[in-house]
C-alpha positions in Angstrom: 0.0 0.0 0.0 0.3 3.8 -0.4 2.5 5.1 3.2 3.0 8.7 3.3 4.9 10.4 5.8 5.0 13.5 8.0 4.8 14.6 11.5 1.1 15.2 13.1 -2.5 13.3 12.7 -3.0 15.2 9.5 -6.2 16.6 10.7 -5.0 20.1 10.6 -4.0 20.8 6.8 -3.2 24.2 7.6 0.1 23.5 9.3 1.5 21.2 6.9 3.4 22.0 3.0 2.1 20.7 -0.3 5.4 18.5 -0.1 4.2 14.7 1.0 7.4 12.0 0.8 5.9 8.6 0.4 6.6 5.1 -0.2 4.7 2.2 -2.1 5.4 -0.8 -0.5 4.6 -3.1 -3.7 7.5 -1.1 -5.4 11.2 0.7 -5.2 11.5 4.1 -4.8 13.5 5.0 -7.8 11.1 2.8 -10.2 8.1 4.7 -9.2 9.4 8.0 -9.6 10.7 6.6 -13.2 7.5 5.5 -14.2 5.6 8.8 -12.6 7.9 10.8 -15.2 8.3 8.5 -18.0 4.7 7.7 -18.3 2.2 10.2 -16.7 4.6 13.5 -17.4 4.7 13.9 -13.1 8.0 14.9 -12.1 9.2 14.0 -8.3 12.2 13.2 -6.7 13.2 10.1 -5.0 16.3 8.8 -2.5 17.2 10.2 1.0 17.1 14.0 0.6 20.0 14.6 2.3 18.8 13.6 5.4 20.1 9.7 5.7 19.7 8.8 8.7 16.4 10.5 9.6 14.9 8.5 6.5 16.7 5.4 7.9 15.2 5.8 10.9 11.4 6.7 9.0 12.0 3.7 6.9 12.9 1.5 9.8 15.9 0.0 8.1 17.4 -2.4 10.4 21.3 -2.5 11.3 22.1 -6.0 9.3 20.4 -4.1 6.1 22.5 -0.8 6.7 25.8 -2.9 6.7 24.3 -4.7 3.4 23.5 -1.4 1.5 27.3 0.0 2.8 29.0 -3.2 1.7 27.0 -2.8 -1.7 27.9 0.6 -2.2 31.8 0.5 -1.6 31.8 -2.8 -4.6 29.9 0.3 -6.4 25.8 -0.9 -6.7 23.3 1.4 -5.4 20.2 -0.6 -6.4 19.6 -1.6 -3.0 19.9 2.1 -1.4 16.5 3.0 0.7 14.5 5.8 0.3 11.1 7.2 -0.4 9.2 9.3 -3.3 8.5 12.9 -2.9 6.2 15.3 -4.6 5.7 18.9 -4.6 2.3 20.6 -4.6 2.4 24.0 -6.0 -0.3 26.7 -6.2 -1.0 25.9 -9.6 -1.7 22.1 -9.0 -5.4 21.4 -9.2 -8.1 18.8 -8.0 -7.2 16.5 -11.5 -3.5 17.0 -10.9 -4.0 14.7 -7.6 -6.8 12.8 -9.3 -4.0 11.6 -11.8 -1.4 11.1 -9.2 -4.0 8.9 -7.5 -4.7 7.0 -11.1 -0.9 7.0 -11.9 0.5 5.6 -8.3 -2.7 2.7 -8.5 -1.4 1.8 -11.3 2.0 1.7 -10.5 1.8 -0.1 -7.3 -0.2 -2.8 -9.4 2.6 -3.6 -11.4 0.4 -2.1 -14.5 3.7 -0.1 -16.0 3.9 0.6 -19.8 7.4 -0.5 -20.5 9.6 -2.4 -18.6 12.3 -0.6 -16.8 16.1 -0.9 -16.2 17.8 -0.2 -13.3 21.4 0.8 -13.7 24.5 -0.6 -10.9 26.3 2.6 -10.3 23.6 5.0 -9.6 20.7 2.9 -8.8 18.3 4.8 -10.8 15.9 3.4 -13.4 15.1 4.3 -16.6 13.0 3.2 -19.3 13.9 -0.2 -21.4 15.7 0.7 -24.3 15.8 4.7 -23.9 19.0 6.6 -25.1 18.4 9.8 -23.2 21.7 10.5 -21.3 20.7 13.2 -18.6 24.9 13.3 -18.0 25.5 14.5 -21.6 21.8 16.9 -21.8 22.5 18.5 -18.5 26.4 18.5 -18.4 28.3 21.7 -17.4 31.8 19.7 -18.2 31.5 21.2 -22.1 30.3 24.5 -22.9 27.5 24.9 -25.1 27.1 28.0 -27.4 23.6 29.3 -27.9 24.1 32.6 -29.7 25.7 31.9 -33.4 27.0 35.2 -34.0 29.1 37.6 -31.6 27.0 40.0 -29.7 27.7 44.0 -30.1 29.1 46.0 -27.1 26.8 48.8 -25.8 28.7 51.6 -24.3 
């Protein structure tokens, strides 16, 4: 099922942040923020957030499956890291933006995905069977890229 975390009973909305971290228990948390993007256009992020151990302790990750996930990540695999899914509700989200989160995350922890997925050893994250998108290459600040084709002129 659907677990969403936070502090309080929830019954006062007014003191919480359109920002919910959740987990499906059916499903990792890097594969269901892949399938949220690559197949319903719905952008989140997913891992720790900087705040390891807090989510550790959240996700009640035991000590024997700490040592596991450390002895994974110094051979280099970070499929087994834990973590959770977070979204971010702005105010420009409406009513059928949630209704298709609901639809999309049914879906998802159903097993009901589109494509099958890929889930890569060095960075744990997954990404659609067979895609050739390279976010390291589109988003890389290693290489400059020029935008303007001719020089611009000097104002004095």
């Amino acid at each position: 099922g659907l677990r969403l975390y936070g502090s309080g009973d929830g019954s006062d909305g007014s003191r919480h942040l359109g920002v919910i971290p959740f987990t499906l228990a059916s499903q990792p948390h890097g594969l269901v923020a892949a399938a949220l993007s690559a197949e319903y256009g719905i952008g989140v992020r997913s891992g720790c957030f900087c705040a390891h151990p807090y989510l550790i302790r959240l996700l009640g990750v035991s000590p024997g499956e700490i040592e596991r996930v450390r002895t994974d990540m110094a051979s280099g695999d970070r499929r087994s890291v834990p973590g959770m899914v977070r979204i971010s509700f702005g105010m420009y989200n409406s009513l059928e933006d949630i209704d298709r989160l609901a639809e999309a995350l049914e879906h998802i922890a159903a097993g009901r995905l589109g494509t099958t997925y890929q889930q890569d050893r060095n960075s744990g994250a997954y990404s659609p069977e067979g895609s050739d998108i390279d976010p390291a290459a589109a988003f890389s600040i290693s290489r400059p890229r020029t935008l303007v084709t001719q020089e611009p002129e000097l104002v004095r």
